[in-house]
C-alpha positions as CSV (number, residue, x, y, z in Angstrom):
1,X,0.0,0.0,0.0
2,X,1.5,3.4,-1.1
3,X,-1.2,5.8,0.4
4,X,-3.2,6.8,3.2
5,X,-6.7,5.5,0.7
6,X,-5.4,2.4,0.0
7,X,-4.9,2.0,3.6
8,X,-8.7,3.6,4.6
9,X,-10.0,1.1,1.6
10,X,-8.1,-1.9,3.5
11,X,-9.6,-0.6,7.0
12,X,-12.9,-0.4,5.9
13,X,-13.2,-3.7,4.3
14,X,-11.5,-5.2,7.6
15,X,-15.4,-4.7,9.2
16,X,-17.3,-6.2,6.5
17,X,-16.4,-9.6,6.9
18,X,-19.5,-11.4,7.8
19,X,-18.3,-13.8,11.4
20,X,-14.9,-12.2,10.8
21,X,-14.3,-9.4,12.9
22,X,-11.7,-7.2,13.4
23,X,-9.9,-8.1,16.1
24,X,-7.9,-5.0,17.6
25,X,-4.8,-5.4,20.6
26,X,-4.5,-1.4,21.5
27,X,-1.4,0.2,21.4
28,X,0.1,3.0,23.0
29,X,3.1,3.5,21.8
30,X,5.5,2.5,19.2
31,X,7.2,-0.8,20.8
32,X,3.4,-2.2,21.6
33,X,2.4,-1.7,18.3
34,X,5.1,-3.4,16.9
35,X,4.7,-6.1,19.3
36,X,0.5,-6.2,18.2
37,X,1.6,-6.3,14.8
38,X,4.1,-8.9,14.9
39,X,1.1,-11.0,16.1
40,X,-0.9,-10.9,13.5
41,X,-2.6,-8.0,13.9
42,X,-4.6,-7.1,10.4
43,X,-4.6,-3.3,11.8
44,X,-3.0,-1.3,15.0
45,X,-5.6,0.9,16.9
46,X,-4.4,3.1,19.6
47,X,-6.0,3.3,23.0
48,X,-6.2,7.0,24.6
49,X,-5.7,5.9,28.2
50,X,-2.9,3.9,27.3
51,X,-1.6,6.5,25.4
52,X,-2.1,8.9,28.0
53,X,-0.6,7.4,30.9
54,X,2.7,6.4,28.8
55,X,3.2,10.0,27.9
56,X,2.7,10.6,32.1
57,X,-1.0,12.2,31.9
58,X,-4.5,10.5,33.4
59,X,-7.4,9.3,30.7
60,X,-10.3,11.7,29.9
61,X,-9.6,14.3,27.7
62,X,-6.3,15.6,30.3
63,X,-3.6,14.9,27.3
64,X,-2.4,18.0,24.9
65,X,-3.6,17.5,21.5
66,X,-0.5,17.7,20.1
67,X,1.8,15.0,22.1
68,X,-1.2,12.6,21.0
69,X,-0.5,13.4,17.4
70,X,2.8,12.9,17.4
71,X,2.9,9.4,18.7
72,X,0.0,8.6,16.2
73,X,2.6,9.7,14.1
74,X,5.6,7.8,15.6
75,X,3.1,4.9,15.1
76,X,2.1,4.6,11.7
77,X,5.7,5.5,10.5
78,X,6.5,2.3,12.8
79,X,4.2,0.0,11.4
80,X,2.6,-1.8,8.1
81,X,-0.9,-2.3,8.6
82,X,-3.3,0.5,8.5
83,X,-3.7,2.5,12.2
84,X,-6.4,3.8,13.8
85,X,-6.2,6.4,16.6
86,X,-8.2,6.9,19.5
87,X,-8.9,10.6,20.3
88,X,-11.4,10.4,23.3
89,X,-14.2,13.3,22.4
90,X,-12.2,15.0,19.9
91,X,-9.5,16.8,21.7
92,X,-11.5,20.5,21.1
93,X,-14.3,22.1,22.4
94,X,-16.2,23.0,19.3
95,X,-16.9,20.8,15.7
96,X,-14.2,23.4,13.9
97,X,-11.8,22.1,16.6
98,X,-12.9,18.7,16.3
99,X,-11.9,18.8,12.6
100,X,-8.4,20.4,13.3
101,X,-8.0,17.1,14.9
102,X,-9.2,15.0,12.5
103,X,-7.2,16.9,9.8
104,X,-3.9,16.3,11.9
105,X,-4.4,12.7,12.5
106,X,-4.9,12.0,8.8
107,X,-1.6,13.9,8.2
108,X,-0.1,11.8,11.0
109,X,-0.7,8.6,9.2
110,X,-4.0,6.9,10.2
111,X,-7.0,6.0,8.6
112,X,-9.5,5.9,11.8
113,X,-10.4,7.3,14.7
114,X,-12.4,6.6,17.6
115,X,-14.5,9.8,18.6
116,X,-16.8,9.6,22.1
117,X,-19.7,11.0,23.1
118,X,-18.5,11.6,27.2
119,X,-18.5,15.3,27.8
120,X,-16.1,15.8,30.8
121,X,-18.1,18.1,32.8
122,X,-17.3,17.0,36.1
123,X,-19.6,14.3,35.7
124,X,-18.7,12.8,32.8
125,X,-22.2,12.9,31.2
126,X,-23.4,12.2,27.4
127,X,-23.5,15.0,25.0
128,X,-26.5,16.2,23.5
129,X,-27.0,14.0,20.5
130,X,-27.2,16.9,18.3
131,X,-24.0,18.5,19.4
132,X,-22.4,15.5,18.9
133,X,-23.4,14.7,15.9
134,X,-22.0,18.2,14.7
135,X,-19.2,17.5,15.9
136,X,-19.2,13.4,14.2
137,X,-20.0,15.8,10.7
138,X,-17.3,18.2,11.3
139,X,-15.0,15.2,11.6
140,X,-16.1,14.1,8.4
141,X,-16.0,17.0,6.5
142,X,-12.0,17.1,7.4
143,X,-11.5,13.9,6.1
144,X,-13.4,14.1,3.1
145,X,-11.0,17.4,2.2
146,X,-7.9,15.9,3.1
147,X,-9.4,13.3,-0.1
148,X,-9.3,10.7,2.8
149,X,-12.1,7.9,3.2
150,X,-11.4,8.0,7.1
151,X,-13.4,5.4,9.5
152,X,-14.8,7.3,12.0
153,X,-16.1,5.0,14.5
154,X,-18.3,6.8,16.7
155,X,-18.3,5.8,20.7
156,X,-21.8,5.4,22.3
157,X,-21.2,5.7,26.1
158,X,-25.4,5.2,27.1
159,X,-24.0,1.9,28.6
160,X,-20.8,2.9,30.3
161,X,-22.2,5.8,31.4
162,X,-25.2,3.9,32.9
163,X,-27.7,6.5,31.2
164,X,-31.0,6.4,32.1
165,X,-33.3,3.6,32.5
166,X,-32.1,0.6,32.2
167,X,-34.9,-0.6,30.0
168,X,-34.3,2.4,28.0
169,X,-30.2,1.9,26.8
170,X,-30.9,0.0,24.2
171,X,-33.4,2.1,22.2
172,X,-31.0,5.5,23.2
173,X,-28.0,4.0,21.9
174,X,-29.8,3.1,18.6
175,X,-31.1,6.6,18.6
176,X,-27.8,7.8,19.2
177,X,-26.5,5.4,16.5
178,X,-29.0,6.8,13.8
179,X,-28.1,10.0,14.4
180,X,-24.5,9.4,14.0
181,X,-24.4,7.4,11.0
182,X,-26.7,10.1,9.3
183,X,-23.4,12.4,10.2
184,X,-20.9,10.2,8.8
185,X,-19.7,7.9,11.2
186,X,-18.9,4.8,10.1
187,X,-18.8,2.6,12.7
188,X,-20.7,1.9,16.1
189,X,-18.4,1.2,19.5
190,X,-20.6,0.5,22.8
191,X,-18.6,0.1,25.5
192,X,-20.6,-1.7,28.7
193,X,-23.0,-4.2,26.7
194,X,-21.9,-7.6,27.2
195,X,-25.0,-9.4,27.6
196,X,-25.0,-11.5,24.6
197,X,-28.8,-10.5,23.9
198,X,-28.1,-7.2,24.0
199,X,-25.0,-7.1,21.6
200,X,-27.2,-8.7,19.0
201,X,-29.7,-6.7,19.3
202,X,-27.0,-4.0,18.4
203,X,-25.4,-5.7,15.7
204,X,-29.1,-6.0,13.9
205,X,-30.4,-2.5,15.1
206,X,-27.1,-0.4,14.4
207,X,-27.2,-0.1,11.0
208,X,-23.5,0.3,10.9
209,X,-20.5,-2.0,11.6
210,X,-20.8,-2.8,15.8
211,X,-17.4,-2.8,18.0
212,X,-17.9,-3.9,21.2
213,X,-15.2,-3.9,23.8
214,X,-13.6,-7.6,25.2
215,X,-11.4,-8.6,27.6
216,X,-12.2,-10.2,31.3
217,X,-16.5,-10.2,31.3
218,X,-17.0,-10.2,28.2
219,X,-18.3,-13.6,25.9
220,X,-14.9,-14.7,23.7
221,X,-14.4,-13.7,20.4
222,X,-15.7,-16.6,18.7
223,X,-19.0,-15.9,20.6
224,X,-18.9,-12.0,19.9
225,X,-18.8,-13.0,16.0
226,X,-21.6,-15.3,15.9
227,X,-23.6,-12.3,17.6
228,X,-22.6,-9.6,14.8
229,X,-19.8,-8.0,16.2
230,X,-17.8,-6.3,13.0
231,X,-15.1,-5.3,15.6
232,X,-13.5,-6.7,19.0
233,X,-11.4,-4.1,20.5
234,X,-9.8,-4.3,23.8
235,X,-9.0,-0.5,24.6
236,X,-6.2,0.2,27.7
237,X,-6.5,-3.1,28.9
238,X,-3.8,-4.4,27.4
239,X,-1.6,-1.3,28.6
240,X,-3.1,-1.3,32.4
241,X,-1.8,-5.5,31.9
242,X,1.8,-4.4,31.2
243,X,1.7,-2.1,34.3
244,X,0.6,-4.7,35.9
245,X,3.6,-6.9,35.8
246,X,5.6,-3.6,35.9
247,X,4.0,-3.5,39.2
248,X,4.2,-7.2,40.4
249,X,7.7,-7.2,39.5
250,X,9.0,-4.3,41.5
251,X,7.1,-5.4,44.3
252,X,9.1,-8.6,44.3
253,X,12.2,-6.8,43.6
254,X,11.8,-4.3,46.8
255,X,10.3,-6.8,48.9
256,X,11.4,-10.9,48.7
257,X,14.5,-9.5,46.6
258,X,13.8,-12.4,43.7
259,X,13.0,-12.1,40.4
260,X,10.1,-14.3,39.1
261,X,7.9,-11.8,37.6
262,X,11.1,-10.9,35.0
263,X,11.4,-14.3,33.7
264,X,9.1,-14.5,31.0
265,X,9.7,-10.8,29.1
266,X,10.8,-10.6,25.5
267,X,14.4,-11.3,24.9
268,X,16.7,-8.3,24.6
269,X,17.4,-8.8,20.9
270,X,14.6,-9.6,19.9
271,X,12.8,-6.8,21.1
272,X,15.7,-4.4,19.6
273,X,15.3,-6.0,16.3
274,X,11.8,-5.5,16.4
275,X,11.8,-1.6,17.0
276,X,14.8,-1.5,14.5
277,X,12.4,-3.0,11.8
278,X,10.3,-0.4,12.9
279,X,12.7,2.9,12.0
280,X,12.6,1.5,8.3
């Protein structure tokens, strides 16, 4: 692939594999998407969180725009398969800003992005669907001028967010859905609905490729296809895993004085060949 539409045109035909989903290991920076690659990974997606804490700032719209751009950047020059980056509500307060966004991230190198619907407000409440959508349309507008068929996957948070009745999620988030597609997302992501029911329900109702989020709670993948998932993502879980065993082996180290959590990592040259690969 020699251009940034030959890589969209790969990333959109990645969801329309019917019981073939995307399957997506989040990165957060250049090593981990390496790694995720070097796996098998048909595309690298970036998760904010993780990408937030590596560059030392908290998840929720905290990070400056432009340190999140520059590793999207660092990223796709890294890698072969098309990326996708995750850039929380948009990383501006207004559509116009939104776009700005949109526009840089295309120049960066990627073909997607993940844009939510949380407005961090102190409460971290939904935005009004029509605001949003604005702001899913401004998105689009960007990439359509930068000639760029980008996959905007738009982030319904009704279930995260535990918005409203509970009776009533499901028919909000295919409102918001609707609503968002008629803007020009491309995708669906609900994060919070793993009841199996419930996920079909969105697959069929959605009118748009569904990701759902996996990891610990939620039904395998295999499972997750057979329901209509498009797209299986895993978000900062994989990073918050890795700081995990950061974690568990410093403990040891400053506690029993052993080493047992270090015995499995990835072998020194390997890992070096890897990110030299990476440079080119």
């Amino acid at each position: 692939m020699t251009n940034l539409r030959d890589k969209a045109e790969l990333f959109h035909s990645l969801h329309a594999r019917e019981g073939r989903p995307l399957v997506l290991a989040n990165a957060w920076d250049v090593a981990s998407a390496l790694i995720v690659e070097e796996a098998g990974a048909e595309a690298v997606a970036t998760t904010s969180a993780g990408v937030a804490w590596s560059l030392g700032a908290p998840d929720g719209d905290r990070l400056d725009r432009d340190r999140a751009v520059d590793l999207v950047a660092r990223i796709a020059a890294a890698v072969r398969v098309p990326v996708t980056a995750d850039i929380e509500s948009g990383f501006g307060d207004t559509p116009e800003e939104v776009g700005e966004t949109v526009r840089r991230v295309i120049e960066a190198g990627a073909v997607g992005v993940n844009i939510e619907d949380t407005v961090r407000d102190g409460a971290a409440s939904l935005r009004p669907v029509t605001e949003q959508a604005a702001r899913l349309a401004a998105a689009r507008a960007a990439a359509d001028a930068a000639g760029v068929p980008l996959y905007i996957n738009a982030r319904v948070d009704v279930y995260l967010r535990g918005a409203g009745d509970p009776e009533a999620r499901l028919a909000a988030t295919l409102e918001r859905a609707a609503a968002y597609r008629e803007a020009g997302a491309s995708g669906i992501f609900v994060i919070g609905a793993t009841d199996p029911d419930t996920i079909a329900a969105l697959a069929k109702g959605a009118g748009l490729p569904l990701n759902v989020f996996g990891g610990p709670g939620a039904p395998p993948v295999g499972e997750l296809a057979a329901l209509g998932a498009a797209r299986i993502s895993v978000g900062s879980d994989l990073a918050a895993a890795a700081y995990a065993l950061a974690r568990r082996a410093a403990r040891e180290l400053y506690g029993a004085g052993t080493y047992t959590a270090l015995a499995d990592g990835i072998e020194f040259g390997e890992l070096n060949a890897l990110l030299a690969r990476g440079q080119g």
